[in-house]
N, C-alpha and C positions, 0 to 999 in steps of 0.2 A: 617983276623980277623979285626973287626973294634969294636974300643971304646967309649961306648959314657958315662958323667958323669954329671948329671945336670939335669937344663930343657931345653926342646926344645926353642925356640924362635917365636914366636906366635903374627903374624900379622895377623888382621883382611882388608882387600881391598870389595870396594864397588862393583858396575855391570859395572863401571868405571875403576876397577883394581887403584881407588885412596885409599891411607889410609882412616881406620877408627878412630878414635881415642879410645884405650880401658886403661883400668887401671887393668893391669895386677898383679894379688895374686898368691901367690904359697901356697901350701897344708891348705888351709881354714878347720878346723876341724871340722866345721857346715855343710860342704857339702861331698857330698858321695866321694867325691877327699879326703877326709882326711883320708880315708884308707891307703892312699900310704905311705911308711916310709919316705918320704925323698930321698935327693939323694944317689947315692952307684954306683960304679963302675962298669958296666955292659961289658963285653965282648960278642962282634954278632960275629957265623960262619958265613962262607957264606950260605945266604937262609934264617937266622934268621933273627928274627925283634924285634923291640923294642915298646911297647906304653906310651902313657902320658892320664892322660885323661882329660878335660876340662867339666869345671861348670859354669852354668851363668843363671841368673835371668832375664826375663825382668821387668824390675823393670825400673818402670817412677817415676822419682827422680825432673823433673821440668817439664815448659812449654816449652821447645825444642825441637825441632822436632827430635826423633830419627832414628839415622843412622842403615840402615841393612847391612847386610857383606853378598857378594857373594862370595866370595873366601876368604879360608885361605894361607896363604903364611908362612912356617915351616919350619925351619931350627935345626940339631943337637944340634947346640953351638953356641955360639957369635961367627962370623968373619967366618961360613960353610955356602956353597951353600945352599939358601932355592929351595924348591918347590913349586908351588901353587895347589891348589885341589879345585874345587868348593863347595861350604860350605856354607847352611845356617845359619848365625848368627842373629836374631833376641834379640839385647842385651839390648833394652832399652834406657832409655837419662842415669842409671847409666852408663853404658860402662865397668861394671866389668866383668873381665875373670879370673879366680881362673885355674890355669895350674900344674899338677904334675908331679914331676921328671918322666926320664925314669925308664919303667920300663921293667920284661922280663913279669910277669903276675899280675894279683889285686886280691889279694883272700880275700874275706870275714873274717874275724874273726870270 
């Protein structure tokens, strides 16, 4: 069994595998992430899995040039092994990422 309770932890990495810099939201109720309830203590058998889901605008907020993200780099929790996955992030010069707890499913209201 493994437990996970929270949100994942969510870096953005360039084609460099350098950081991006993001400003990370959690459950924004203006984006379709605010369906999630929040965190809640989820128990995975083995074979089970867990999702989060992530929301982001390109939204150009100045004249700086914005950074894109080829990889995301995700971890459980604070202070657990991340992963990386290749990943387009096209986030804009805001650099917002709105991230939702784990969850087991997202169901519609």
């Amino acid at each position: 069994m493994y437990r996970v309770n929270g949100y994942p932890v969510i870096e953005a990495l360039d084609k460099d595998r350098d950081p991006v810099p993001l400003k990370i939201t959690h459950d924004n109720p203006y984006t379709d992430a605010g369906r999630n309830k929040g965190p809640a203590p989820l128990t995975l058998a083995p074979g089970e899995s867990a999702t989060a889901h992530l929301h982001w605008t390109n939204r150009i907020t100045s004249f700086d040039a914005a950074r894109q993200g080829a990889y995301l780099k995700v971890a459980p929790a604070p202070g657990e092994a991340a992963r990386i996955r290749p990943f387009f992030l096209d986030i804009g010069t805001d650099a917002q990422l709105d991230v939702t707890a784990w969850g087991a499913k997202f169901r519609p209201e």
